[in-house]
matplotlib code that plots the C-alpha trace (Angstrom):
import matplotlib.pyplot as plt

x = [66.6, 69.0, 70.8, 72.9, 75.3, 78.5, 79.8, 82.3, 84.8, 87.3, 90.5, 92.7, 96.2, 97.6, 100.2, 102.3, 102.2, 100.2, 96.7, 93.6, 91.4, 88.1, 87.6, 84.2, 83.4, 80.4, 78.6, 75.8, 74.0, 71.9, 69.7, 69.5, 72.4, 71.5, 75.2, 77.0, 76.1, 78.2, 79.7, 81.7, 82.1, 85.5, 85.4, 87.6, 89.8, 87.0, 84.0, 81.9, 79.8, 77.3, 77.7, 73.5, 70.5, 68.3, 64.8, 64.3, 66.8, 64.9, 68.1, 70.5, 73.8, 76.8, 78.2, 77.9, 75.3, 74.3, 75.5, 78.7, 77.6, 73.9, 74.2, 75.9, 74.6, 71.0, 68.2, 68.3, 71.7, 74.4, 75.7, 71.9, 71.3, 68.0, 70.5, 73.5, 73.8, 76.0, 78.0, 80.3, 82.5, 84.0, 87.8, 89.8, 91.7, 88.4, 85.9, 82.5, 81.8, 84.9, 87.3, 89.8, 92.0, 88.9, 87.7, 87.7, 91.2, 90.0, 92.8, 92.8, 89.4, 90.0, 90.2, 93.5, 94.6, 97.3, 98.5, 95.9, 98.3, 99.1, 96.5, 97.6, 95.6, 95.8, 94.4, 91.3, 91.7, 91.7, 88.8, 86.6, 87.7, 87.1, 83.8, 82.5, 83.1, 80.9, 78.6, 78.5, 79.9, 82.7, 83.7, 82.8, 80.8, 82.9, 85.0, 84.8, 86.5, 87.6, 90.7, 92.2, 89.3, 90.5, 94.0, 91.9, 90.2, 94.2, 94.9, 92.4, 93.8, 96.7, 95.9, 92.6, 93.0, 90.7, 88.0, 87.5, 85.4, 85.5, 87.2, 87.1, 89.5, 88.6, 90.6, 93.4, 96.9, 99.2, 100.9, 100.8, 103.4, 106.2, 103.7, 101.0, 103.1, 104.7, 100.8, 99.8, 102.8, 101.9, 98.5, 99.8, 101.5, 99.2, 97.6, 100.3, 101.1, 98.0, 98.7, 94.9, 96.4, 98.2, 100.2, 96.9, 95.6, 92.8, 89.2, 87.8, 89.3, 89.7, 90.2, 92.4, 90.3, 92.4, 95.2, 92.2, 90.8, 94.2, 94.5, 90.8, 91.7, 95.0, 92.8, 90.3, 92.9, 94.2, 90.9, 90.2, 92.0, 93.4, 90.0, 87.3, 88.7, 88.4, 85.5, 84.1, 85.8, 88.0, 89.4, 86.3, 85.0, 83.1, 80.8, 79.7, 77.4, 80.0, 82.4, 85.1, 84.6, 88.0, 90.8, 93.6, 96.0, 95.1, 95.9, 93.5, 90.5, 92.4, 92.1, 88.8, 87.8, 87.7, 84.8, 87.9, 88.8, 85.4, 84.8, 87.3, 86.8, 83.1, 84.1, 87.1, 84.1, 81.6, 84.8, 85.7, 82.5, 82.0, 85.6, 88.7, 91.9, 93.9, 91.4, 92.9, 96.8, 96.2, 94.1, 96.7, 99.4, 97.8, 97.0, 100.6, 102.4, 100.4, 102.7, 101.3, 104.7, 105.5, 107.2, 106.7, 109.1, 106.4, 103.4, 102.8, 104.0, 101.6, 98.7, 99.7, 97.9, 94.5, 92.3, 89.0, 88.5, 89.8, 88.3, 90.4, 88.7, 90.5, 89.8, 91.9, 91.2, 93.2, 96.4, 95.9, 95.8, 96.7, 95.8, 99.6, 99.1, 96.5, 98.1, 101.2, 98.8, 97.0, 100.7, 101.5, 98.4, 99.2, 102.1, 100.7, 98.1, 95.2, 92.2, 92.2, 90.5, 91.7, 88.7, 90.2, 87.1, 87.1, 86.7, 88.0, 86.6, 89.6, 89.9, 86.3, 85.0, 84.5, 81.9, 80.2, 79.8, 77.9, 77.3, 80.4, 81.0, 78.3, 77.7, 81.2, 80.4, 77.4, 79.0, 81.5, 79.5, 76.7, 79.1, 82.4, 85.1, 83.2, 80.6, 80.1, 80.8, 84.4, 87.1, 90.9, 91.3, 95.4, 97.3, 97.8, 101.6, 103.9, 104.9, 102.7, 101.3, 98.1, 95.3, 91.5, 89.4, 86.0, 82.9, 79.5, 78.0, 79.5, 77.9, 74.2, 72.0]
y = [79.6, 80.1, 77.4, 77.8, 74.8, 72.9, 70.4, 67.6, 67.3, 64.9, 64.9, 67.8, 68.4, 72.1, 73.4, 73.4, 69.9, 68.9, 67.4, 66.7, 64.3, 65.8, 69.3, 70.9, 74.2, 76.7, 77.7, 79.4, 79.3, 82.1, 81.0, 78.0, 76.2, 76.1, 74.9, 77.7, 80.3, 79.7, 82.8, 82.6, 85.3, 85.2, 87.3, 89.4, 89.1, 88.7, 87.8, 84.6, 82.9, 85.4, 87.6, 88.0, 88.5, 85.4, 85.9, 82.8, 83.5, 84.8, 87.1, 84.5, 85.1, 83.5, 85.4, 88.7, 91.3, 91.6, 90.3, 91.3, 92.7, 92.5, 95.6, 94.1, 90.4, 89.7, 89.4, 92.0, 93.8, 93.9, 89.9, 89.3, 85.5, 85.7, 85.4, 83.7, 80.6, 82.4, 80.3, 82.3, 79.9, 80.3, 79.9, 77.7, 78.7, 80.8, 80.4, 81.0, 77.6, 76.0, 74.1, 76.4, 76.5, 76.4, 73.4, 70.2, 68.0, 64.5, 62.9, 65.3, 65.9, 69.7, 72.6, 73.1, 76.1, 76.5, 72.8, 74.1, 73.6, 77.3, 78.3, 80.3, 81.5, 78.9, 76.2, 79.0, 78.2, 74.3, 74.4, 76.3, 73.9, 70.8, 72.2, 73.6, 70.0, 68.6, 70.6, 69.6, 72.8, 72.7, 75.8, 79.5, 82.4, 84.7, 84.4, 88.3, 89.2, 92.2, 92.7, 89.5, 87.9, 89.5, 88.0, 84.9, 85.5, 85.9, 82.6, 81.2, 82.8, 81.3, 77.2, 76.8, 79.0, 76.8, 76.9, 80.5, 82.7, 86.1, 87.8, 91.1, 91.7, 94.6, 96.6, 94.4, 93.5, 90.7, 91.2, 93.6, 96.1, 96.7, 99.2, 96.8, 94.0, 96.0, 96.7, 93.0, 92.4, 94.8, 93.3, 89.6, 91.0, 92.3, 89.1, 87.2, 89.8, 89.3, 87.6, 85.0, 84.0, 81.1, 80.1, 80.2, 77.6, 79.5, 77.8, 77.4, 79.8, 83.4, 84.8, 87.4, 89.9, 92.9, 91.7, 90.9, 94.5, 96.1, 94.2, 95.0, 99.2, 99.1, 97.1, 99.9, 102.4, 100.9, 100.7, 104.4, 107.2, 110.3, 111.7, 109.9, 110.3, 113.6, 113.7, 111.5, 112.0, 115.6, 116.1, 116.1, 115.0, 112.4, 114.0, 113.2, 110.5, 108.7, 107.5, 104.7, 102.2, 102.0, 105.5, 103.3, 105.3, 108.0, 111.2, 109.9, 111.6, 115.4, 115.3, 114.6, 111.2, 111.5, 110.8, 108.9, 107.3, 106.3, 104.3, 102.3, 101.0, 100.4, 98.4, 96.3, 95.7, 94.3, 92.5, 90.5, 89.1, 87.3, 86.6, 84.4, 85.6, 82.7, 82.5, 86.9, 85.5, 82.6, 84.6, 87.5, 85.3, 84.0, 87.5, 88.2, 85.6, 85.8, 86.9, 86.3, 85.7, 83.1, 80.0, 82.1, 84.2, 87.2, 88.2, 88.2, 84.5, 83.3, 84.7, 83.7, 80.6, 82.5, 82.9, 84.7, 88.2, 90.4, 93.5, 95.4, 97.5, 100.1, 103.5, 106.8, 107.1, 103.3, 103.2, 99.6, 97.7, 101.1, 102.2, 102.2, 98.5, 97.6, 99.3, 97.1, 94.4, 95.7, 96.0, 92.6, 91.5, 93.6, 91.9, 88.4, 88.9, 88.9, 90.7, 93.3, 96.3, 98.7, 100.9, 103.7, 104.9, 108.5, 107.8, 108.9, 106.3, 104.4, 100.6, 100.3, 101.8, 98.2, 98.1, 101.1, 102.3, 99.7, 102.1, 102.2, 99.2, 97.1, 98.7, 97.5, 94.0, 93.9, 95.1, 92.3, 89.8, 90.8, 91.4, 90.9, 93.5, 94.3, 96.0, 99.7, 100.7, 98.5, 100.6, 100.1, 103.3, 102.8, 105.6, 104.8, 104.4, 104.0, 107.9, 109.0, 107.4, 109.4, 106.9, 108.8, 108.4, 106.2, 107.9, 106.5, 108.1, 106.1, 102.8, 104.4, 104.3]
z = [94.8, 97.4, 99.6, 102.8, 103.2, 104.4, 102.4, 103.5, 101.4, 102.9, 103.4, 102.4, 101.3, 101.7, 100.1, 102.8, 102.7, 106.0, 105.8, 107.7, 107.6, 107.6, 105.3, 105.5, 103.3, 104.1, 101.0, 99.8, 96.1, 94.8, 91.7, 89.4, 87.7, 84.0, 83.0, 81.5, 84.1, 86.9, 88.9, 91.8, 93.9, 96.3, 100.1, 101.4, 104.2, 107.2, 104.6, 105.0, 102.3, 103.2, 99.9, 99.3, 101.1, 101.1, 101.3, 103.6, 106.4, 109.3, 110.1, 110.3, 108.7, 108.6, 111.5, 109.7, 110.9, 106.9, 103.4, 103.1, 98.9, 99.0, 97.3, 94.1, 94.4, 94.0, 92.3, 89.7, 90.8, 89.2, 90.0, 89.1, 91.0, 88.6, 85.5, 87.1, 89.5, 91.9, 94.7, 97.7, 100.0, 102.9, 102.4, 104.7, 107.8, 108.3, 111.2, 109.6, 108.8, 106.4, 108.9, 110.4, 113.3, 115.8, 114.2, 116.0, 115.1, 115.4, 116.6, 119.6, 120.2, 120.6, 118.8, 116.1, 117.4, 115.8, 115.1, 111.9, 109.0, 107.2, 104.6, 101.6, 98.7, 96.7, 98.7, 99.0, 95.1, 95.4, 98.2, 95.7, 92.7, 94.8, 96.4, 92.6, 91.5, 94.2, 92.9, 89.6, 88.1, 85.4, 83.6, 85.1, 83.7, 85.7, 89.5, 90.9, 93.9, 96.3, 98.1, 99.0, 97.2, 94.0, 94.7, 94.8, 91.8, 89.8, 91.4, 89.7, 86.2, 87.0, 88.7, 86.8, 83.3, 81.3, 83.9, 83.6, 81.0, 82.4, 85.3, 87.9, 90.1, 92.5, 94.7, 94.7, 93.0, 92.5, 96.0, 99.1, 99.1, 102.1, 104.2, 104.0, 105.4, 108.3, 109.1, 109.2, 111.1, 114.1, 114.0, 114.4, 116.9, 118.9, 118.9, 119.8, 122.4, 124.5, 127.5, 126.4, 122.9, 124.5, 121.6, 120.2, 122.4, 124.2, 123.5, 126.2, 128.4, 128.1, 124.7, 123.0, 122.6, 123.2, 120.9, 117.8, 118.9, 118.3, 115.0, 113.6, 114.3, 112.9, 109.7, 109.7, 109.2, 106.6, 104.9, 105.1, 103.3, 105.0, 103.1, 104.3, 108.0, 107.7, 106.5, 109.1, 112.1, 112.0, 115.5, 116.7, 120.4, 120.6, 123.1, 126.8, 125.6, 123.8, 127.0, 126.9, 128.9, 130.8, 130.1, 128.6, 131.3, 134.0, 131.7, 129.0, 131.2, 131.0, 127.1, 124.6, 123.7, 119.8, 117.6, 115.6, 118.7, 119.8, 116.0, 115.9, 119.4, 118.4, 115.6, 117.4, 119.7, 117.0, 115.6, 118.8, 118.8, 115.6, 114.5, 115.6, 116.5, 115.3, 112.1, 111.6, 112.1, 109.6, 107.0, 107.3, 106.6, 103.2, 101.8, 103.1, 101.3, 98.2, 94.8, 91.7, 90.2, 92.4, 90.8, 87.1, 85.4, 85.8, 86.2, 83.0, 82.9, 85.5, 83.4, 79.7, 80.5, 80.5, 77.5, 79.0, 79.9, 82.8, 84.4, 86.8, 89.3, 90.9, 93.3, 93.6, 97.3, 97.8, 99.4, 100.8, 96.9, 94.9, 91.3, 90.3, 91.7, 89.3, 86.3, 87.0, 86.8, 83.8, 82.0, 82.7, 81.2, 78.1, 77.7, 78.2, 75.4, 78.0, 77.5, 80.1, 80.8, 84.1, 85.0, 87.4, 89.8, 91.3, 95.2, 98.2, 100.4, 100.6, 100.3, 101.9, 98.6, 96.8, 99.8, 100.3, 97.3, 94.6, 92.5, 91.2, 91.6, 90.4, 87.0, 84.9, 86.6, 85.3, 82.1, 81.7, 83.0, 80.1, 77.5, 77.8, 77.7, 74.2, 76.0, 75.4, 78.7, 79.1, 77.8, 78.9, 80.9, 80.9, 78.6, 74.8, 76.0, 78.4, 78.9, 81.2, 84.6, 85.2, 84.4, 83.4, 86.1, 85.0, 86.8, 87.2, 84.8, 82.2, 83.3, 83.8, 80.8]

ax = plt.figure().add_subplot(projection="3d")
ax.plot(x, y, z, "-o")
ax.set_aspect("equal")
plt.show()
């Protein structure tokens, strides 16, 4: 069974101390609830409750072209929604259906904009609490996350211990490093820069689309390693049928338009059209601020409170949420007495690889939702001690039967 649906919640306090009256969260369900087999599945940056295919959706998404994991989440994958009662929600300050800044503000009658109160992490955390409590759900199976998502998932470790059995953090870390920042600075930036943003105050007239293009390719580069671009892309031309629609300055027709060139303007083009340029400065600004240490002694602190099991995902090919990242975050574990095993995945597909490739991804899920960190296949991939800093990569073939 599989449901597609916004709940109204109420008012809603963030963090930041500012309210609104009226809080609405997009949802979707995969399976039945049978009590104790509750998993919630947290998006990534520009995800939508959309996690799954469902059979009875005609080709409607959430305003993605296609579930964001089908590949991992489903009926008989590895999040198996015939075993688990599985529920993705849109997190707040989005624009896929949970209130956000191009909601409606009832006193005004018009969009937020940005009179939308900042979002952080953990009111993505007290959304999903307040909406899993509407829906009758107390304690969790698992919450399993990618990128920001997983960030989301350690909040949860850290606000609702108790409520969680089992973990998986995937391709992400307890806070962005300096080179991540500056890169989600010049994307604000180029928002804010665009002579349509307004002061964010554009519904209804012409929209920022160049500044949220510039921000979605400097994303994208982020996302891919030095690898995979070559791979894909090389110096390559893109070829006389591939032509750009405007030269960004007279001299651009002398020299080749790029096969590397011509992809990231493709997808800045799909972007602009089913996302929000405020909803990109407000989400930014969450992962952004996000430190799990914050208002704790340590990481370690934050997460003493947790009893369950923690898997930590990680690929060699990531330099946006790195393996050294994840190992930090496995030592801090460690020395909280959590349960943690760091499973370091060969890949040089960069960040994108918690997305594009599910078969390494998918399988130590499946593991530790199964079994627990007692499975066969969950080892702690981290050295025996703290001399060395090269971590044994964990191949596929160790989670196939």
């Amino acid at each position: 069974m599989t449901t597609k649906e916004t709940a109204s919640l109420g008012a809603f306090e963030f963090l930041s101390g500012e309210s609104i009256p009226n809080f609405d969260v997009a949802y979707e369900t995969y399976g039945d609830f049978t009590g104790d087999n509750a998993v919630l599945v947290c998006h990534a940056l520009t995800g939508s409750a959309h996690v799954a295919r469902r059979p009875d959706s005609g080709g409607e998404t959430a305003g993605q072209a296609r579930a964001w994991w089908g590949d991992v989440v489903g009926p008989g994958k590895a999040i198996d929604t015939t075993e688990y009662y599985v529920i993705c929600a849109n997190v707040p300050g989005s624009c896929y259906g949970t209130t956000g800044p191009a909601s409606e503000n009832p006193e005004t009658g018009e969009p937020y904009g940005t009179d939308f109160p900042p979002v952080t992490v953990g009111d993505w955390t007290r959304a999903q609490r307040r909406l899993l409590d509407e829906l009758g759900v107390g304690r969790l199976r698992a919450v399993v996350g990618g990128s920001v998502g997983g960030m989301n998932v350690l909040d949860w470790l850290r606000r609702f211990p108790d409520d969680v059995e089992r973990a998986g953090v995937v391709a992400s870390a307890a806070r962005l490093d300096a080179q991540c920042l500056a890169l989600d600075t010049v994307a604000r930036r180029a928002i804010t820069g665009d002579p349509n943003w307004n002061g964010g105050h554009y519904y209804g007239g012409p929209e920022p689309e160049e500044g949220l293009a510039r921000a979605r390719q400097i994303g994208h580069i982020m996302y891919l390693s030095k690898a995979s671009m070559g791979r894909k892309f090389g110096r390559r031309s893109a070829g006389r049928e591939a032509v750009r629609e405007e030269p960004p300055d007279p001299a651009a027709a002398f020299f080749p338009y790029r096969e590397v060139e011509s992809y990231l303007d493709y997808q800045a083009d799909k972007f602009t059209d089913r996302f929000d340029a405020n909803s990109y400065l407000y989400l930014t600004r969450a992962m952004d601020d996000f430190d799990l240490a914050a208002g704790y002694e340590s990481d370690a602190d934050a997460l003493a409170a947790f009893e369950g099991e923690l898997l930590l995902l990680s690929f060699t090919g990531d330099w946006h949420f790195t393996v050294d990242q994840a190992e930090s975050l496995a030592g801090a574990c460690r020395e909280a007495d959590v349960d943690v095993a760091h499973h370091v995945v060969e890949s040089d597909h960069g960040h994108d690889a918690f997305l594009v490739e599910p078969e390494k991804v998918g399988p130590p899920l499946s593991n530790v939702l199964e079994e627990g960190l007692a499975g066969r296949a969950i080892t702690d991939t981290a050295p025996e001690s703290n001399e060395s800093n090269q971590f044994a990569p964990v191949h596929t073939s160790l989670f196939s039967e």
